[in-house]
gemmi code that builds the backbone of each chain (N, CA, C; Angstrom):
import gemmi

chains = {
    "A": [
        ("UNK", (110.232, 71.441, 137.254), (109.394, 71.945, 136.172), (109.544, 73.462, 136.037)),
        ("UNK", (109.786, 74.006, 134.775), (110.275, 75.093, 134.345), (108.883, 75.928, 134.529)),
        ("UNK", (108.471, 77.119, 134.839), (107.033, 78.111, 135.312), (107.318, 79.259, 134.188)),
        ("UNK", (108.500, 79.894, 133.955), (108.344, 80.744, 132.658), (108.718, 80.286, 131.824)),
        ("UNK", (107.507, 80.907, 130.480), (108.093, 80.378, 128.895), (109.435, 80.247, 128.626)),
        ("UNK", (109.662, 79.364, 127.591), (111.167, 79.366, 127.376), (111.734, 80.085, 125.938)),
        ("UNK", (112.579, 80.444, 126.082), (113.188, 81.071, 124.344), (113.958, 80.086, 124.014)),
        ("UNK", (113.890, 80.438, 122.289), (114.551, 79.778, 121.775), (115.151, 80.254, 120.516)),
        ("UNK", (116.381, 80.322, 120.489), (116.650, 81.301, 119.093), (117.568, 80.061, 118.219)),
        ("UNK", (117.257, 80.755, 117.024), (117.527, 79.515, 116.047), (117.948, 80.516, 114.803)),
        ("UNK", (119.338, 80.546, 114.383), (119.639, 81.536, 113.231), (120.172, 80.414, 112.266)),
        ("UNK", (120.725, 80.905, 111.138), (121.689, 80.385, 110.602), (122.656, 80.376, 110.375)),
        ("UNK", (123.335, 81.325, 111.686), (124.518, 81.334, 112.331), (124.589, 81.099, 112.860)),
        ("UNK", (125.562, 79.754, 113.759), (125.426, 79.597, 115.274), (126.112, 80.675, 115.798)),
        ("UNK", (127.071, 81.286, 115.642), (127.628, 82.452, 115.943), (126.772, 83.689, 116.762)),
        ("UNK", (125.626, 83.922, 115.387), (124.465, 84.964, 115.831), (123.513, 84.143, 117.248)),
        ("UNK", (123.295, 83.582, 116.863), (122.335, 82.091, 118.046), (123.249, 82.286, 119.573)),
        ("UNK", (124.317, 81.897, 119.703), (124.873, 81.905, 120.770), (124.776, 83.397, 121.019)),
        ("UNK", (125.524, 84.088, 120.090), (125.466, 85.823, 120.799), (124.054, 86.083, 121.303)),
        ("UNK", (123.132, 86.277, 120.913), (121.640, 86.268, 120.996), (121.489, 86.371, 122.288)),
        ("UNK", (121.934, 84.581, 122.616), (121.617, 84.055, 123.797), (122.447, 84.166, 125.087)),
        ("UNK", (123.625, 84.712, 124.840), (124.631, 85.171, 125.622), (123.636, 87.035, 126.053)),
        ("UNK", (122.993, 87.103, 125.308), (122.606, 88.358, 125.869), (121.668, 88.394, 126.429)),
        ("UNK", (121.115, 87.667, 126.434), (119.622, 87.309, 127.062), (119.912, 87.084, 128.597)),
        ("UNK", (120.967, 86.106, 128.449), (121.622, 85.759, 129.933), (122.326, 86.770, 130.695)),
        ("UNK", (122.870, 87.479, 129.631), (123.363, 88.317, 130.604), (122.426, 89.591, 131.559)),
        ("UNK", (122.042, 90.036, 130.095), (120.885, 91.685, 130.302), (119.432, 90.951, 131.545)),
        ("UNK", (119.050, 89.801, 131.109), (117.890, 89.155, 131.552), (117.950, 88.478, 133.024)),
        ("UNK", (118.759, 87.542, 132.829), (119.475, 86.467, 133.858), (119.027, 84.798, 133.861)),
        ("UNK", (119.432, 84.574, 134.620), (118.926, 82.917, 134.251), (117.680, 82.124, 134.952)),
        ("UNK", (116.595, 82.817, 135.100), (115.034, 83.111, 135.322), (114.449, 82.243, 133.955)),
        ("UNK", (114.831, 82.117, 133.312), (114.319, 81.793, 131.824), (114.775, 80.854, 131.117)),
        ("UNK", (113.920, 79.412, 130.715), (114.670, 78.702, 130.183), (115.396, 78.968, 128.896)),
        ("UNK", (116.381, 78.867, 128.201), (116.881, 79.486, 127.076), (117.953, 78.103, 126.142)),
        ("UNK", (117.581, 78.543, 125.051), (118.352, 77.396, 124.140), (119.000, 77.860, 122.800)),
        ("UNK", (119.623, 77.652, 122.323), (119.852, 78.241, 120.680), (120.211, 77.535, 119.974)),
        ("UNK", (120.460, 77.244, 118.637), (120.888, 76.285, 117.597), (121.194, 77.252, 116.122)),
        ("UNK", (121.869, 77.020, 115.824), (122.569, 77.770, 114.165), (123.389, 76.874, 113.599)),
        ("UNK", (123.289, 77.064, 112.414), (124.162, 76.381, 111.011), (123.335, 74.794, 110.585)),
        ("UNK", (124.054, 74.354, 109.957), (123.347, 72.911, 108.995), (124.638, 72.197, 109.908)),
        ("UNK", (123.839, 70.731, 109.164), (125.297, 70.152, 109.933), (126.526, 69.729, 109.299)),
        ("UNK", (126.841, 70.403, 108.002), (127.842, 69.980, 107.170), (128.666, 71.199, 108.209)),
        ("UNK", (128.247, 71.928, 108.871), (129.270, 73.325, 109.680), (128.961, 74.646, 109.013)),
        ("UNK", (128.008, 74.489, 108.155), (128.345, 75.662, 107.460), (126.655, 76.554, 107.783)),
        ("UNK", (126.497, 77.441, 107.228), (125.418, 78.350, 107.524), (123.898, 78.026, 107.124)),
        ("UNK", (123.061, 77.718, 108.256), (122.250, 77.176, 107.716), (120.812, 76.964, 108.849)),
        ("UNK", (120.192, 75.962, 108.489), (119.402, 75.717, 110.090), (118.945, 74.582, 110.038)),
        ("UNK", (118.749, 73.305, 111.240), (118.563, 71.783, 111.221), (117.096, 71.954, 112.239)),
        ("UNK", (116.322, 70.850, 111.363), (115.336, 71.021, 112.074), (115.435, 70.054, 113.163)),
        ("UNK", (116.514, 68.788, 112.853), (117.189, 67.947, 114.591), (117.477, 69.201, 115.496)),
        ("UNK", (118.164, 70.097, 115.262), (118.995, 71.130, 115.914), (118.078, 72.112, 116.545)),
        ("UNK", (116.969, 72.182, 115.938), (116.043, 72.796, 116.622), (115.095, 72.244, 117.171)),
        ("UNK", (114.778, 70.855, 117.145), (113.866, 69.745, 117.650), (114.623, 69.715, 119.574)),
        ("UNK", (115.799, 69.445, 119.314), (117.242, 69.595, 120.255), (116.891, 70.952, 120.923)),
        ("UNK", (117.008, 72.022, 120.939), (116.911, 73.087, 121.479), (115.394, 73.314, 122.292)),
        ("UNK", (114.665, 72.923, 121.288), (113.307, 72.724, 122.030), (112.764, 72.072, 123.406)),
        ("UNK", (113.456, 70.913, 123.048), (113.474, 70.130, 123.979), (114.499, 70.487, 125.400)),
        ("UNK", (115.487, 70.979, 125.212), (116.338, 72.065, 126.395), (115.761, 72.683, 126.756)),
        ("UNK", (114.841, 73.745, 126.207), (114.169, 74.856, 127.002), (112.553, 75.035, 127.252)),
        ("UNK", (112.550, 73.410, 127.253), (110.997, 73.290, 127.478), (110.646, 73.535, 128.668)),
        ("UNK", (109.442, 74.656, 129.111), (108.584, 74.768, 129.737), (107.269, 74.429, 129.889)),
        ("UNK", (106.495, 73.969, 130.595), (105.234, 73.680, 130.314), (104.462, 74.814, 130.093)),
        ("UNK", (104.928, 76.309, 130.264), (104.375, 77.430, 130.058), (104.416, 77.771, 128.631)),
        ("UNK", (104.934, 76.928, 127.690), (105.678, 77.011, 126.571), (106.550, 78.024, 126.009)),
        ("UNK", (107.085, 77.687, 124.791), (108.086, 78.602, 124.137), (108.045, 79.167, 123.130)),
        ("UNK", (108.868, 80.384, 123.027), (108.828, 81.219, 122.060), (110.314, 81.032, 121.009)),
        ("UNK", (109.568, 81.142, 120.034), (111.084, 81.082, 119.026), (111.268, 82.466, 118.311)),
        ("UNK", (112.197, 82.991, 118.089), (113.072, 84.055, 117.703), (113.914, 83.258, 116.686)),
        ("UNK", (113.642, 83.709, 114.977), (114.365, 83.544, 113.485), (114.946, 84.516, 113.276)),
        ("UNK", (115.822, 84.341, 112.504), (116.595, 85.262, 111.998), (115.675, 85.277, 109.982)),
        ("UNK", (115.714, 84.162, 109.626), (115.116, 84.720, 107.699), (114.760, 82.909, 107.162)),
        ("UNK", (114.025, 83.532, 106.172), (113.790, 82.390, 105.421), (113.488, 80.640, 106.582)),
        ("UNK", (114.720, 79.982, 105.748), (114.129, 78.538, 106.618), (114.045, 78.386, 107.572)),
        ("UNK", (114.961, 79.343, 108.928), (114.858, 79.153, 110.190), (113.531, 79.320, 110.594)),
        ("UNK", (112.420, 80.144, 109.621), (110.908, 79.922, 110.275), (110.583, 78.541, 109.458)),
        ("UNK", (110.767, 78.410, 108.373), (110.070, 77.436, 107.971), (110.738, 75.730, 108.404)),
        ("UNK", (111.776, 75.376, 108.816), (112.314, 74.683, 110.083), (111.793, 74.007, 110.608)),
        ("UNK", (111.616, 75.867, 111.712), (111.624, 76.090, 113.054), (109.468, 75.171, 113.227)),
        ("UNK", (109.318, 76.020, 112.188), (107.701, 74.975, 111.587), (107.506, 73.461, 111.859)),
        ("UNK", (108.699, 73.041, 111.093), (108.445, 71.514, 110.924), (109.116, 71.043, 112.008)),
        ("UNK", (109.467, 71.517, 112.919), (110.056, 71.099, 114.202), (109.374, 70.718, 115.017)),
        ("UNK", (108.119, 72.219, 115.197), (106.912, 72.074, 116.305), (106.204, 71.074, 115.653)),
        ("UNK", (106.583, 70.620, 114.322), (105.288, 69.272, 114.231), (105.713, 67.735, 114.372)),
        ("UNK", (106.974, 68.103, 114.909), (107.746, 66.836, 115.583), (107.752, 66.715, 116.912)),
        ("UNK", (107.315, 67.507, 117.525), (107.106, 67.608, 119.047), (105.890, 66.960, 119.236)),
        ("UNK", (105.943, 66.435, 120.639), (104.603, 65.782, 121.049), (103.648, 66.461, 120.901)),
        ("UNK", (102.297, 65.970, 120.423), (101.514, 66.923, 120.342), (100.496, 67.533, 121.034)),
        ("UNK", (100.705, 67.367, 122.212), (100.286, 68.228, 123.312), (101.499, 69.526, 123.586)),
        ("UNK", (102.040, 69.480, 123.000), (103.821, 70.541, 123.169), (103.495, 71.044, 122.189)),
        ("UNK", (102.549, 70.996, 121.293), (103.058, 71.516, 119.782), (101.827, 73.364, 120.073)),
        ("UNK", (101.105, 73.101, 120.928), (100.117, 74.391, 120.875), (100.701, 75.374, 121.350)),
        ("UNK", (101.623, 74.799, 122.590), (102.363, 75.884, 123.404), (103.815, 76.272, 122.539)),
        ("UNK", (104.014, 76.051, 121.530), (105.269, 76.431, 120.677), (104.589, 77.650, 119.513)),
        ("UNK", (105.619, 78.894, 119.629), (105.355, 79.856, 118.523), (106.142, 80.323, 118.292)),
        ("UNK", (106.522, 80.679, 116.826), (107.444, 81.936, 115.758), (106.855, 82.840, 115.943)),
        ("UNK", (107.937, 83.173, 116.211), (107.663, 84.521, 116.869), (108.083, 85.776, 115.323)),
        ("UNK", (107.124, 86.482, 114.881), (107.602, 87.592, 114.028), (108.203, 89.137, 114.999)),
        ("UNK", (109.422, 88.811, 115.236), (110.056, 90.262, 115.967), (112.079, 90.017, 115.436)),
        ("UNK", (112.293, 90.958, 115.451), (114.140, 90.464, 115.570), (114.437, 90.018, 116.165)),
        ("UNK", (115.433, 89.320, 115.655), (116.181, 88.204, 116.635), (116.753, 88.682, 117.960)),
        ("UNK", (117.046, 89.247, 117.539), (118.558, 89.923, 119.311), (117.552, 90.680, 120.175)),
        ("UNK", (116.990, 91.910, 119.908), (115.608, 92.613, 120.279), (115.049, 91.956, 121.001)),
        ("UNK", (114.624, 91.245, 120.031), (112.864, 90.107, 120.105), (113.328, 89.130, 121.615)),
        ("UNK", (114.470, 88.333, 121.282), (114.591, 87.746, 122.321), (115.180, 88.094, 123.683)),
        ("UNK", (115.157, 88.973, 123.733), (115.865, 90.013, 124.934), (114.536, 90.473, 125.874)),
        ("UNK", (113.729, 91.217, 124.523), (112.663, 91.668, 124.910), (111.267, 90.141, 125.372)),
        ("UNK", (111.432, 89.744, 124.761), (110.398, 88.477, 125.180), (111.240, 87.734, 126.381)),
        ("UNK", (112.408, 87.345, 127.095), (112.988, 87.202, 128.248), (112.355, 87.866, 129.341)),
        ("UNK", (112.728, 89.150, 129.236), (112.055, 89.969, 129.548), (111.036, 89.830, 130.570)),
        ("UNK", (109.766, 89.937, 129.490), (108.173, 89.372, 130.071), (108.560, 88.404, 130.576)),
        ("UNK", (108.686, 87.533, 130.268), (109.011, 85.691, 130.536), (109.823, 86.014, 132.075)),
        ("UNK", (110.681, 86.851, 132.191), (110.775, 86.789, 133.803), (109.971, 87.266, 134.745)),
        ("UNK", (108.980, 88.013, 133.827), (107.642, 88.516, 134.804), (107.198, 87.038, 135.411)),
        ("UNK", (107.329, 86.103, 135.084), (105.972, 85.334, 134.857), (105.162, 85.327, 133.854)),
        ("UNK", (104.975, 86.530, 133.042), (104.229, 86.357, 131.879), (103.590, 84.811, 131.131)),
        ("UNK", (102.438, 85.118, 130.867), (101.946, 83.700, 130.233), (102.463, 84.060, 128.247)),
        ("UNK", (102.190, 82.872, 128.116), (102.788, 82.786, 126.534), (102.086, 84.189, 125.843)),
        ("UNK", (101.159, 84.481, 125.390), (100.389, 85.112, 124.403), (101.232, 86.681, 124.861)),
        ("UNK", (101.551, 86.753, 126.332), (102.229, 88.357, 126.431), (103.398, 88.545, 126.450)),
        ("UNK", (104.785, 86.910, 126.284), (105.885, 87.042, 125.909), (105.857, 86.917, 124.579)),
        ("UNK", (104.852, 86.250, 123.315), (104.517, 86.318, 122.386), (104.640, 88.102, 121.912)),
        ("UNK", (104.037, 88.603, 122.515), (103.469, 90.032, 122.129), (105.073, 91.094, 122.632)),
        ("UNK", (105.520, 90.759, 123.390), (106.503, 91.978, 123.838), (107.599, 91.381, 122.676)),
        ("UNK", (108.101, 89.766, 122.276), (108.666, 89.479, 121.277), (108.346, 90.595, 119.515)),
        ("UNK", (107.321, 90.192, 119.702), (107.109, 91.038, 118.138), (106.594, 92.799, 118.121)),
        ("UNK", (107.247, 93.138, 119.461), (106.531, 94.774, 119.602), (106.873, 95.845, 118.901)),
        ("UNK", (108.269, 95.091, 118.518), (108.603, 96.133, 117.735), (108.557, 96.493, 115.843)),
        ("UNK", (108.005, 95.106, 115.676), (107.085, 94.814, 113.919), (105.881, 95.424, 114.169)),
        ("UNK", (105.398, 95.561, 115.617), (104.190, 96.106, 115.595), (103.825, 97.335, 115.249)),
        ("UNK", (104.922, 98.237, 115.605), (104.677, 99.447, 115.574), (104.585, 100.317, 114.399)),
    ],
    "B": [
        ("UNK", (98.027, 104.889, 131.263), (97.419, 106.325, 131.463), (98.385, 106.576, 129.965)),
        ("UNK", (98.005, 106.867, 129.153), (98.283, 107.339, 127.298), (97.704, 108.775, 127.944)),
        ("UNK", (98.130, 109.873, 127.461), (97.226, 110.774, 127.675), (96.046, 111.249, 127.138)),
        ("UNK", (95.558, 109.755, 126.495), (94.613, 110.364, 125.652), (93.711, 109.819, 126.281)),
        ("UNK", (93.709, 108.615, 127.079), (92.614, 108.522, 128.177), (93.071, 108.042, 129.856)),
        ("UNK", (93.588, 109.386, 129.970), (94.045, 109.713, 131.177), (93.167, 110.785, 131.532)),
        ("UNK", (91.992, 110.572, 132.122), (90.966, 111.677, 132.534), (90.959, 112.600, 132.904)),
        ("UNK", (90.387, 113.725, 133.098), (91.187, 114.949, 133.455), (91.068, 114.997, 134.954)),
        ("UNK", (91.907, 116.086, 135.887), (91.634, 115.660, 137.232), (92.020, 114.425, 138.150)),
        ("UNK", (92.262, 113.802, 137.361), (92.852, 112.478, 138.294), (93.883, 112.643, 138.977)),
        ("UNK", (94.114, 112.111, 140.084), (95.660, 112.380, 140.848), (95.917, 111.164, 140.657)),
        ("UNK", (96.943, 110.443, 140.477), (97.826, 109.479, 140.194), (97.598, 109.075, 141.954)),
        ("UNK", (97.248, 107.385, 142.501), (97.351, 107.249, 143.579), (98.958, 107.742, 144.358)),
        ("UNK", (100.199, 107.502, 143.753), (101.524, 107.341, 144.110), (102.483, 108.299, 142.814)),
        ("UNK", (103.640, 109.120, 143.180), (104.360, 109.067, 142.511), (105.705, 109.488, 143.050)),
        ("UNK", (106.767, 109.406, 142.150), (107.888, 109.847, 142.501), (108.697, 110.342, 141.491)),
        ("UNK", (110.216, 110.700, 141.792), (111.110, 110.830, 140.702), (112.354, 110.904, 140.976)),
        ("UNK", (113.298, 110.715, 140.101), (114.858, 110.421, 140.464), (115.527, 110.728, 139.371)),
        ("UNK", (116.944, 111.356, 139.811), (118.001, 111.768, 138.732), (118.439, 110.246, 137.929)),
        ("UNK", (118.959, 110.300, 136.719), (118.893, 109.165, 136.367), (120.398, 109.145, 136.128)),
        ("UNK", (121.261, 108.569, 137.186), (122.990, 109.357, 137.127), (123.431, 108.056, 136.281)),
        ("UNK", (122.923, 106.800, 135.524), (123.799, 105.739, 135.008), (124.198, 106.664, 133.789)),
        ("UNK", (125.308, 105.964, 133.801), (126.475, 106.088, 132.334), (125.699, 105.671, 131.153)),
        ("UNK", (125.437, 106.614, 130.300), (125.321, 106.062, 129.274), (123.688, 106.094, 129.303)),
        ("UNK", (122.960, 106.264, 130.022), (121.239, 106.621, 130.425), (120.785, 105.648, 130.297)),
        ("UNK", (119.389, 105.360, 130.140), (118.634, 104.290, 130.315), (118.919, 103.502, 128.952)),
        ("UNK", (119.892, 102.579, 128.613), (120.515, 101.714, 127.502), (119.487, 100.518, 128.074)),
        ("UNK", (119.815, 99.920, 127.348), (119.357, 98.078, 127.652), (119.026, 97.676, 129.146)),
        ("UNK", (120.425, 97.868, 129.712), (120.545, 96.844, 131.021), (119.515, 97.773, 131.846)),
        ("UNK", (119.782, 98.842, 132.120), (119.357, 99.564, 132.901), (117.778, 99.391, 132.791)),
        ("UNK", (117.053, 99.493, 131.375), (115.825, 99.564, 130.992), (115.159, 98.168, 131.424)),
        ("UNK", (115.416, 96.968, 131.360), (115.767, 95.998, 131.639), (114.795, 95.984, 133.270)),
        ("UNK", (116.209, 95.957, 134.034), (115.872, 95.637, 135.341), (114.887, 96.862, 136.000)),
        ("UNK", (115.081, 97.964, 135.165), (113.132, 99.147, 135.463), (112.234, 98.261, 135.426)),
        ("UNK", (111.919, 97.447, 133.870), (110.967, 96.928, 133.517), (110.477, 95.906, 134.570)),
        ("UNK", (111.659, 94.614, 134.511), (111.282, 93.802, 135.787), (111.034, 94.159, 136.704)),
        ("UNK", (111.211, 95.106, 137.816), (110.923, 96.032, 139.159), (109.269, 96.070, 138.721)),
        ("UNK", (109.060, 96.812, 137.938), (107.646, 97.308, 137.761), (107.225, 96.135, 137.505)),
        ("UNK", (106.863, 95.077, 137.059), (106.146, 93.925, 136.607), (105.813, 93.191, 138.372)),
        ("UNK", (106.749, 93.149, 138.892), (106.398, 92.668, 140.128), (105.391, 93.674, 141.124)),
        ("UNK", (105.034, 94.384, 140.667), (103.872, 95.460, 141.434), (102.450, 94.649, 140.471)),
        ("UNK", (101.515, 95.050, 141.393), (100.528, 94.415, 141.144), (99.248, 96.151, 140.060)),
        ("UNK", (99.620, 96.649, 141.014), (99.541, 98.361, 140.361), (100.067, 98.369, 138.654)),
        ("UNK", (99.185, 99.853, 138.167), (99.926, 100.238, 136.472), (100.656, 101.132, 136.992)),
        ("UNK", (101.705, 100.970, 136.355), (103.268, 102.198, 137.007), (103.598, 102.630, 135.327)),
        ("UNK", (103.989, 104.082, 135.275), (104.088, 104.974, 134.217), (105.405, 105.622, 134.583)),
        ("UNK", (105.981, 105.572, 133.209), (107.564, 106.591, 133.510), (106.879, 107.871, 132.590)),
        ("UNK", (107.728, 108.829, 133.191), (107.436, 110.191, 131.686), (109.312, 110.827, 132.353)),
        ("UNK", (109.461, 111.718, 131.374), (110.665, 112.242, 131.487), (110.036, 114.168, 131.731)),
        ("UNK", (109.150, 114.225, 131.735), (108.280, 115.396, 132.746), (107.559, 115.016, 133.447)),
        ("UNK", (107.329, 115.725, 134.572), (106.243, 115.637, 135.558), (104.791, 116.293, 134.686)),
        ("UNK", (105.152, 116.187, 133.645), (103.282, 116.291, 132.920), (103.083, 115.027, 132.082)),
        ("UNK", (104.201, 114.442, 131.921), (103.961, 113.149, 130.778), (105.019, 113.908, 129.258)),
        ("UNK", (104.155, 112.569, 128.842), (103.570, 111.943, 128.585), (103.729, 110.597, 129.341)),
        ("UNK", (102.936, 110.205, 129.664), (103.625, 108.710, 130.531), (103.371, 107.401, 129.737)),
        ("UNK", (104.372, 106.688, 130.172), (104.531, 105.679, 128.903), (104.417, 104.051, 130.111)),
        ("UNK", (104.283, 103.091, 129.782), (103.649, 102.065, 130.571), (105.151, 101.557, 131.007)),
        ("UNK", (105.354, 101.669, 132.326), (106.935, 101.170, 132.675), (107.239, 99.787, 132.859)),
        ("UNK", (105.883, 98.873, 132.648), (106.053, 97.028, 132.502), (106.270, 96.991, 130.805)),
        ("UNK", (106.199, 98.099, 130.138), (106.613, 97.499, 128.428), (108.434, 97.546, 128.171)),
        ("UNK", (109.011, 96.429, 128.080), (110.200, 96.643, 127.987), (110.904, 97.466, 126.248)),
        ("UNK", (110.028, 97.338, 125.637), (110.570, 98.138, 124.305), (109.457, 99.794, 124.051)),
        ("UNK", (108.872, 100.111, 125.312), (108.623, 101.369, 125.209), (109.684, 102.405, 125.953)),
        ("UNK", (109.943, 101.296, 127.057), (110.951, 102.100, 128.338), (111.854, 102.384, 127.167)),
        ("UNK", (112.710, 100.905, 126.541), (113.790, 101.467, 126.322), (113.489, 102.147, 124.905)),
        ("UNK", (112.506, 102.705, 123.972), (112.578, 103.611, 123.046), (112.255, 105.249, 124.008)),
        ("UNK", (112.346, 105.569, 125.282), (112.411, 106.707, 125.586), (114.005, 107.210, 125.913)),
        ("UNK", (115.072, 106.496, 125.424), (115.657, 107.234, 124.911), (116.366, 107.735, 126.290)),
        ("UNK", (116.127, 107.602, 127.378), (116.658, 109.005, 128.038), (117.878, 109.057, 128.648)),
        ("UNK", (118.683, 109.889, 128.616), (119.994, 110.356, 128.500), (120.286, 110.641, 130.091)),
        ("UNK", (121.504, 110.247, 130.572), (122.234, 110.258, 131.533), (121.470, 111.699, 132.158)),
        ("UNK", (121.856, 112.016, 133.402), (121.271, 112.760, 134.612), (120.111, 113.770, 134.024)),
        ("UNK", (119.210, 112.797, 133.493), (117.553, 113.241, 133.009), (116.736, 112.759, 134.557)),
        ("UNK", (115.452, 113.376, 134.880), (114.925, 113.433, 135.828), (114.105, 112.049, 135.261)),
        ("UNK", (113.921, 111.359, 135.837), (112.729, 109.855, 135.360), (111.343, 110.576, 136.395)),
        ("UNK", (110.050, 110.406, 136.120), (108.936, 110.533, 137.011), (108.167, 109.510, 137.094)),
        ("UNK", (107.820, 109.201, 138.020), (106.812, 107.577, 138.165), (105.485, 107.965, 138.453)),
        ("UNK", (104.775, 107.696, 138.368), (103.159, 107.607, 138.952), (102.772, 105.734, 138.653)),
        ("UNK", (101.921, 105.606, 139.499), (101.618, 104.365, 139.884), (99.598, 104.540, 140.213)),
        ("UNK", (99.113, 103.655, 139.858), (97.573, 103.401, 139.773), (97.136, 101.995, 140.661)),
        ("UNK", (96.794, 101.924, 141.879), (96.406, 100.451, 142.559), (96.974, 100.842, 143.686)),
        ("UNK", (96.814, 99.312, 144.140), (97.153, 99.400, 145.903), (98.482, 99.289, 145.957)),
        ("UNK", (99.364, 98.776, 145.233), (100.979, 98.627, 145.680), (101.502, 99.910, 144.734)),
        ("UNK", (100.852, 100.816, 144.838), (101.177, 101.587, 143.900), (102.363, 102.443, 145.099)),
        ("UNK", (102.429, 102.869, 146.354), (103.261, 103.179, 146.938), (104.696, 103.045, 147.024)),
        ("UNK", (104.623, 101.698, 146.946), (105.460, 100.432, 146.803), (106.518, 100.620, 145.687)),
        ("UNK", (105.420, 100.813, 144.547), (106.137, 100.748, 143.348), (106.824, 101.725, 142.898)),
        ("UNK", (106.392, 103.100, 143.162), (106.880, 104.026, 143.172), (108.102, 104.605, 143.734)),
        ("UNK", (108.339, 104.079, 145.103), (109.538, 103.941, 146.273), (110.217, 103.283, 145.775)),
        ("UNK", (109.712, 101.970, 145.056), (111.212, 101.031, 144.563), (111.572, 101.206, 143.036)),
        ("UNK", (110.587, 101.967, 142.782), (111.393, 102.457, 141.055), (112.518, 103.716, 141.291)),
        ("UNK", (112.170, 104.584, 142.082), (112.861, 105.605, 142.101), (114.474, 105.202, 142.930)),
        ("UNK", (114.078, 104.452, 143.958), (115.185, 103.903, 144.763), (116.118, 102.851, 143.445)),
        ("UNK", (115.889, 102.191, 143.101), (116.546, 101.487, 141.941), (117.177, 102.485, 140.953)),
        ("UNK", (116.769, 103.685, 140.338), (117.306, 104.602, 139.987), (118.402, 105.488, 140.429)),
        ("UNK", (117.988, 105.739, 141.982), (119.038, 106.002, 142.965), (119.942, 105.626, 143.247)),
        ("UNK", (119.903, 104.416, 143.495), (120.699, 103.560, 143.642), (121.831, 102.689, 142.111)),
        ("UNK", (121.455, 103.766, 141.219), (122.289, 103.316, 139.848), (121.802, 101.743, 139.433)),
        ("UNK", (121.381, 101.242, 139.899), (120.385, 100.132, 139.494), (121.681, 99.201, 139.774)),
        ("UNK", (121.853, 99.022, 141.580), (122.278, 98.017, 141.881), (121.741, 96.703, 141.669)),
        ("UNK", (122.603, 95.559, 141.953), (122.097, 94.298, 141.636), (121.080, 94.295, 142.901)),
        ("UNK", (120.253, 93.476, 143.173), (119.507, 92.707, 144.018), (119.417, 91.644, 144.478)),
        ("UNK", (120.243, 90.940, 143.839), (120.764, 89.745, 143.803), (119.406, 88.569, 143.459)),
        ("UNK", (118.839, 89.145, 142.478), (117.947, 88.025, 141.595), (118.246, 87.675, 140.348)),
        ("UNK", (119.473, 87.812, 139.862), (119.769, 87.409, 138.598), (119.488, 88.381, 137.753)),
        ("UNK", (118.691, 89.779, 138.339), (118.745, 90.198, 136.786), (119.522, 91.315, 136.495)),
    ],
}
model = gemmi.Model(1)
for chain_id, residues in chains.items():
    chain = gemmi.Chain(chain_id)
    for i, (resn, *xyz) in enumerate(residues, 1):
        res = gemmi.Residue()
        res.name, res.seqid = resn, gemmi.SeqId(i, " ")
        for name, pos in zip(("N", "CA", "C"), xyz):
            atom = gemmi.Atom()
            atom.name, atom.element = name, gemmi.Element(name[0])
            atom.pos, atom.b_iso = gemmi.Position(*pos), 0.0
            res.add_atom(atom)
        chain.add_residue(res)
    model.add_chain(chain)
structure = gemmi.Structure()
structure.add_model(model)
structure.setup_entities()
């Protein structure tokens, strides 16, 4: 059983998604559950809410997870995703409003503190905050 | 400790400081594994780039790394609590030490 939140980045590039998450792993380390998903499934640029239902389910923690969008549908998705999840899973899932690459670097981050959700939530979007 | 309610007179329980010799100054990685170091202290640990401050909270990973600071800049720590000793010795030593691995993954 996974103890820190998990990330989850979801662009509509898988390109951007993997890089993301290649950095997370690297700068961060592998302390953190981590998942990514990009494009539709014709191959082309886009975002699947299977694909992110899929990712969810990889980097589930019971501490829950944070998602990192890149624009448009990847939040609105990334939405109808958490309402496909069991719904005891669905409270501990949040969109996160911060940049993608940033956001999820920086919310890793906390999340290797131990951090509980609401303060990898918060270091994710710190920098919209300001 | 913001200095705006950082009381006057207070001595910081702990502090220290270290040349900051990485390439390239406190970038990502480096800011990074500061942040994690400090999160594992149970103490509030503060970086400033003077020994007057401003001191900035060294568990925020996007404050560390908006200070910006540039290759062989002095880093200063102060620390507030009981592992504040602790924290102080192993922030500066991690600095010293060019922010060897530790071998925890990060």
């Amino acid at each position: 059983m996974q103890k820190n939140v998990g990330i989850v980045i979801v662009s509509h590039s898988p390109d951007v998604a993997k890089g993301a998450a290649d950095m997370v792993r690297q700068m961060v380390g592998a302390h953190v559950p981590l998942a990514w998903c990009g494009g539709n499934p014709a191959g082309g640029l886009g975002t699947s809410v299977e694909a992110i239902v899929k990712a969810l389910e990889l980097a589930w923690s019971d501490s829950g997870i944070v998602i990192m969008v890149d624009m448009g549908g990847a939040e609105t998705n990334s939405e109808m995703a958490i309402e496909m999840m069991p719904e005891k899973r669905r409270a501990r899932i949040v969109v996160c409003n911060g940049p993608i690459v940033e956001g999820a670097v920086m919310a890793a981050t906390e999340s290797s503190s131990g951090a509980a959700l609401d303060r990898v939530r918060r270091a994710a979007e710190e920098l919209y905050s300001r | 400790m913001t200095s705006g309610s950082m009381k006057a007179g207070l001595v910081p329980r702990a502090r220290s400081h270290a040349v900051l010799t990485h390439a390239g100054g406190l970038h990502a990685r480096p800011a990074i594994k500061l942040t994690q170091l400090a999160k594992r202290f149970e103490c509030g640990v503060w970086i400033a780039l003077s020994e007057h401050g401003p001191w900035i909270d060294a568990k925020s990973i996007a404050r560390v790394m908006a200070t910006k600071t540039p290759q062989m800049a002095m880093l200063y720590f102060v620390a507030e609590g009981d592992d504040a000793e602790l924290a102080t010795s192993a922030l500066a030593q991690l600095v010293e030490s060019d922010f060897a691995d530790d071998g925890n993954g990060g």
